[in-house]
ZAMIZA-421574 format. One line per field, with one value per residue (C-alpha): residue number from 1; residue in three letters; x, y, z. Coordinates in Angstrom, 2 decimals, decimal comma. Each point is the difference from the previous one (the first is absolute). Layout:
<sites>
k <- [NUM	...]
r <- [Ala	...]
x <- [X	...]
y <- [Y	...]
z <- [Z	...]
</sites>
This chain:
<sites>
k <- [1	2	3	4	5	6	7	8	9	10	11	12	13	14	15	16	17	18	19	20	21	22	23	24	25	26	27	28	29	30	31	32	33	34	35	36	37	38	39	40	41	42	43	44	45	46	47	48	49	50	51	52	53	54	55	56	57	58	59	60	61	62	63	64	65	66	67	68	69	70	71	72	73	74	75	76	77	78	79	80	81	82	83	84	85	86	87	88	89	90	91	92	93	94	95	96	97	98	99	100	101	102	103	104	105	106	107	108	109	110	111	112	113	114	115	116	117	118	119	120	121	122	123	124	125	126	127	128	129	130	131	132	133	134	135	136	137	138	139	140	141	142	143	144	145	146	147	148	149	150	151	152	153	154	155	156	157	158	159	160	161	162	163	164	165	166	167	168	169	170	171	172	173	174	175	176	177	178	179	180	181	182	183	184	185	186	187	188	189	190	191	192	193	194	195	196	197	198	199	200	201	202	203	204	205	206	207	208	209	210	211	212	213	214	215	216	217	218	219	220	221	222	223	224	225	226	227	228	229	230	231	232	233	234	235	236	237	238	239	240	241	242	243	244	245	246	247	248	249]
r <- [Unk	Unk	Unk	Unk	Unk	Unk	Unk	Unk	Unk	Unk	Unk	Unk	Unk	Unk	Unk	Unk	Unk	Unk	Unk	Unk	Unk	Unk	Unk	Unk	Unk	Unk	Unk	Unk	Unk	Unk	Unk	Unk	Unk	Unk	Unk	Unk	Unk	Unk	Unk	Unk	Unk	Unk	Unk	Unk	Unk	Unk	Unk	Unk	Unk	Unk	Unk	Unk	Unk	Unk	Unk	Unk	Unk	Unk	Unk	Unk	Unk	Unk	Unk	Unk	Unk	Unk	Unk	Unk	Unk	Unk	Unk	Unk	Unk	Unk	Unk	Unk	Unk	Unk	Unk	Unk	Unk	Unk	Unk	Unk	Unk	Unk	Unk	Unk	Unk	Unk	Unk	Unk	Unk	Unk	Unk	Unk	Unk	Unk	Unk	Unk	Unk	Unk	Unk	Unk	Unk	Unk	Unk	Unk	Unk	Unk	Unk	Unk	Unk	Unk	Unk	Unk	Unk	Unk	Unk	Unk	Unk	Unk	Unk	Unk	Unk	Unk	Unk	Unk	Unk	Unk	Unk	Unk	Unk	Unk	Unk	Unk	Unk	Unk	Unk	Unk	Unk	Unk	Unk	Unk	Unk	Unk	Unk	Unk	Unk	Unk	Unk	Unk	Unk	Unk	Unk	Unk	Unk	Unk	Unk	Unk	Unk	Unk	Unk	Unk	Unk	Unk	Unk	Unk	Unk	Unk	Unk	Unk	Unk	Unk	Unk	Unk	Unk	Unk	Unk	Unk	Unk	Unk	Unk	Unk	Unk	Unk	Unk	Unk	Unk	Unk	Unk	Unk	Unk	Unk	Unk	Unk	Unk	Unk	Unk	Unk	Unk	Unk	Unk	Unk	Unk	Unk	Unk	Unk	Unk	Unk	Unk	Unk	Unk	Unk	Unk	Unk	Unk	Unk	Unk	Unk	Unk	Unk	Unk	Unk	Unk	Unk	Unk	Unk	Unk	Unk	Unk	Unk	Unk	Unk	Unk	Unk	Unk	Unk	Unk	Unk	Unk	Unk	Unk	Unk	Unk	Unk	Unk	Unk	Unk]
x <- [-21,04	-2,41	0,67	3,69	1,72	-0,03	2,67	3,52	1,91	4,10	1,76	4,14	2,09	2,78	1,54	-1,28	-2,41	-2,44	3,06	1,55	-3,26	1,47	-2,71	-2,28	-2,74	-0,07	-0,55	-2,42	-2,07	0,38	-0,62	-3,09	-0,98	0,07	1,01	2,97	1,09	3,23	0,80	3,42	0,42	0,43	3,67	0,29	-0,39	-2,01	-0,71	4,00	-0,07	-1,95	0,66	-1,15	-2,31	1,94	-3,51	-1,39	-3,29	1,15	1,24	-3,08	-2,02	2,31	-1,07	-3,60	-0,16	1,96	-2,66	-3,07	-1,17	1,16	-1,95	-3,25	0,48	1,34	-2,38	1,47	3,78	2,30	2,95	3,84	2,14	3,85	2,20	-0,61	-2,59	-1,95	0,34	-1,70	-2,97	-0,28	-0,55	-2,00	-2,61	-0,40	-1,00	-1,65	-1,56	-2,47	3,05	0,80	-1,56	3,11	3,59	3,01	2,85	4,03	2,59	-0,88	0,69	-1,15	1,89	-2,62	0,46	3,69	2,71	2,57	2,40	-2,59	-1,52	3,04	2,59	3,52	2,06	-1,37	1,24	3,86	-1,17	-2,46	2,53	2,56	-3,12	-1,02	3,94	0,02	-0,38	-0,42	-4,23	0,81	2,84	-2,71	-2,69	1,75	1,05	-3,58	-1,48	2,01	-1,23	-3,89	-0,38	1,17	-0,36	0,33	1,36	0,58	1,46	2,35	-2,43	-2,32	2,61	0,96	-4,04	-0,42	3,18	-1,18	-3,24	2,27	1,53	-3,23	-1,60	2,30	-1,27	0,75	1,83	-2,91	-2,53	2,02	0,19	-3,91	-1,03	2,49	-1,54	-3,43	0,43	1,88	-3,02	-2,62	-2,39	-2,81	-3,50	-2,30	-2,43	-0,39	-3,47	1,61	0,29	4,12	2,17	3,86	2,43	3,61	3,49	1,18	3,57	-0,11	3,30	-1,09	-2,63	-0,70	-3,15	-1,22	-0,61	-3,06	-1,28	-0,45	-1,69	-2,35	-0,60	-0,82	-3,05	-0,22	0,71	1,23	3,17	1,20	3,40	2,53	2,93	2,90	-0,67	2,04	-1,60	-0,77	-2,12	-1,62	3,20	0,90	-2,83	-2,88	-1,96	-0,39	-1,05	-2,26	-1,57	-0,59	-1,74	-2,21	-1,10	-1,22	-2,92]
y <- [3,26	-2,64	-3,41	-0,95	-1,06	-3,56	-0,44	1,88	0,75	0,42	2,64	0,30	3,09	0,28	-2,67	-2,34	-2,90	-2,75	-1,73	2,78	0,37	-2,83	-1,06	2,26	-1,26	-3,40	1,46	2,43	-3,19	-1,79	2,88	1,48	-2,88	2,22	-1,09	2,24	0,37	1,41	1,22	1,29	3,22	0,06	-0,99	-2,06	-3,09	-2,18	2,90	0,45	-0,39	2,81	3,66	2,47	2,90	3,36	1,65	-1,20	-0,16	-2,13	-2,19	-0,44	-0,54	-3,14	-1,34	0,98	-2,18	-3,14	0,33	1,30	-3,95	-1,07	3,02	-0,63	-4,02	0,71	2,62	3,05	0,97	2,70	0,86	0,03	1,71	1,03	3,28	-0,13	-2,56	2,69	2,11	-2,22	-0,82	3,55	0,92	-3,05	0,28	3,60	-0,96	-2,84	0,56	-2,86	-2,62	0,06	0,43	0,93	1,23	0,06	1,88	-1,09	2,41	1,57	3,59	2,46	2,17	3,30	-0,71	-1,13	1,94	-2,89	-0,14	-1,41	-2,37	-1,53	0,99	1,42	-2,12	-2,67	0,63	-0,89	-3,74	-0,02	0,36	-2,57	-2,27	0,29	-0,81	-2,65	-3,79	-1,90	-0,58	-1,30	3,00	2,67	-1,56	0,43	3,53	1,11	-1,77	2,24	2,93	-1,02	-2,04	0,38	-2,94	-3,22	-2,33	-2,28	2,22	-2,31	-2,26	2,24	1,27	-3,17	-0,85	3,16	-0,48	-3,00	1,78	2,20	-2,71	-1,24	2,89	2,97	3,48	1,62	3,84	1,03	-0,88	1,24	3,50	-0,34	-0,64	3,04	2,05	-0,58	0,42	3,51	0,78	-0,76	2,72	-0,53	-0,56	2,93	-2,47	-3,27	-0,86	-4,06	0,19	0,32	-0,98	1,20	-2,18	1,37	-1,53	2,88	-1,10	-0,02	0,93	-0,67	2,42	2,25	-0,41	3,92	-1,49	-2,09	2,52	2,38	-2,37	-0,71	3,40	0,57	-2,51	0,65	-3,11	-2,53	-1,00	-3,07	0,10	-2,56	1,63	-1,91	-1,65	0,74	0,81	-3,58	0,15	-3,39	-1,60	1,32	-0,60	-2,34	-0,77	4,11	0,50	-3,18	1,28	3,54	-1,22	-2,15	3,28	1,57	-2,54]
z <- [10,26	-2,33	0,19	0,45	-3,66	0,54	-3,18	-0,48	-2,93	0,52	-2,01	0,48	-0,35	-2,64	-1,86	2,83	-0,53	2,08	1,09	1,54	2,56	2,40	2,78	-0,79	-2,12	1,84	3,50	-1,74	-1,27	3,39	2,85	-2,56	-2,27	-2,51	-3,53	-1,08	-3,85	-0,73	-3,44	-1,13	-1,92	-3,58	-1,26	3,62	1,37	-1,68	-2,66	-0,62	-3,58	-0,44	-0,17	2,78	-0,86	1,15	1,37	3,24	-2,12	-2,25	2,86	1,94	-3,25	-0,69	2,98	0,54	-3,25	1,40	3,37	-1,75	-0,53	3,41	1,69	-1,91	1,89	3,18	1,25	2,12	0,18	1,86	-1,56	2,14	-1,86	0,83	-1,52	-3,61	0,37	2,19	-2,80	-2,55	2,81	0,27	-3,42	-0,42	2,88	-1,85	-3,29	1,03	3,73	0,03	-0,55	3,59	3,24	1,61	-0,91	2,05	-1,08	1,87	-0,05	-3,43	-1,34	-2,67	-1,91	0,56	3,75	0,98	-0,96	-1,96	2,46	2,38	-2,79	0,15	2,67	-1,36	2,20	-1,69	-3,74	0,57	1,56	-2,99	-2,56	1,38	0,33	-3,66	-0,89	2,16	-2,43	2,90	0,43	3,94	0,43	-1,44	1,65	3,59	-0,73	-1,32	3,30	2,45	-1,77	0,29	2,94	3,51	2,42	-1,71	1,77	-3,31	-2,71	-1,18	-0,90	-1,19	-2,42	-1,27	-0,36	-1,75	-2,00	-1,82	-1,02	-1,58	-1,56	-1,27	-1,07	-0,49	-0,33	-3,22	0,45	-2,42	2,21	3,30	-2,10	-0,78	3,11	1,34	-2,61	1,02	3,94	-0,78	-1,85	2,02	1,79	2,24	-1,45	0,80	1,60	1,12	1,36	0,86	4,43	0,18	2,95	0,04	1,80	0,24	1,54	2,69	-1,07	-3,31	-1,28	-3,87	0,20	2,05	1,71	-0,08	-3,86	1,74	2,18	-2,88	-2,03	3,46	0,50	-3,90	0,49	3,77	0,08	3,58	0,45	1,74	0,88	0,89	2,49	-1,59	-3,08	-3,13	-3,27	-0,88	3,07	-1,36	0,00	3,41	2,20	-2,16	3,46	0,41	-3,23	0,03	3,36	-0,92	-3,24	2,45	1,41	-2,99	0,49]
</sites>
């Protein structure tokens, strides 16, 4: 591989935004030195008063906007992207290769390559449901946590962290449904000439990680993967993540 990306640019999964990454992007800026720029999706975050687009194209073209100033500044970037966010990088590093010099993808899926079932597991659905019904931000916080990650020692706290961004910046069902829309839709580019390296959480019981092998083996891709980690492997274990990325260089 060229010279290592010395920048990175954060992408989050559905309906999740900067706040949600925990330690991450600190330890990433202190173990690397890298600078590390997190945007939030469309219709998230800091962008929650505006709609989401229901394409991943029209998702990653949002955002390539936003960054397209703060690339042409900050010199090279790789792009860390999680579930849908791996779709967007994905399409992105397609139809625009020379944006990045490297993209890794997190526990993502595509709907030509995982059957739905696998893109999001069945026994998840019923806890989904009573989430979504739950009006509590802390209560559904703490039940979507034991879904997605699987040895925090701190979920109380994270929930109740996690429950005031809620508070603060509530996700709209329109752009929940958008984003659900756009995921579903989603099939793998034909090509993507942007180096690609697939990490995947062995215990993912979100997702099921054969979704990230196919994508690997679609782009013959490597795949890094973490023996116990749930599918916010970020959340789970940032020093494994932050370490493997140091190998990329």
């Amino acid at each position: 591989m060229s010279e290592p990306a010395r920048n990175w640019l954060l992408l989050r999964g559905l309906s999740r935004e900067q706040r949600h990454w925990g330690e991450l992007p600190e330890r990433l800026r202190q173990t690397l030195g890298s600078k590390v720029v997190c945007l939030d999706l469309p219709g998230v975050g800091t962008e929650v008063s505006r709609p989401s687009p229901s394409k991943i194209e029209g998702i990653s073209d949002d955002l390539r906007l936003r960054f397209s100033d703060l690339r042409a500044t900050e010199g090279g970037f790789g792009i860390f992207a999680v579930s849908l966010g791996g779709m967007i990088a994905l399409d992105w590093v397609h139809r625009y290769p020379s944006d990045f010099e490297i993209a890794v993808i997190v526990n993502s899926s595509a709907g030509n390559l995982s059957r739905p079932q696998d893109r999001l597991r069945l026994q998840n659905l019923g806890p989904l449901m009573a989430m979504m019904r739950e009006p509590d931000p802390m209560r559904r916080e703490s039940r979507l946590l034991k879904l997605i990650t699987n040895h925090r020692g701190d979920e109380q706290d994270l929930a109740r962290a996690f429950g005031e961004v809620s508070r603060s910046a509530p996700v709209s069902f329109s752009v929940m449904r958008a984003q659900v829309v756009a995921a579903m839709r989603f099939q793998t580019p034909e090509r993507v000439e942007t180096p690609l390296e697939f990490f995947v959480s062995a215990h993912d019981r979100f997702v099921d990680p054969s979704c990230t092998y196919r994508l690997a083996e679609r782009y013959r891709s490597p795949v890094r993967v973490h023996p116990s980690a749930g599918h916010e492997l970020p959340l789970d274990d940032p020093d494994w993540v932050v370490e493997e990325i140091r190998k990329l260089s």
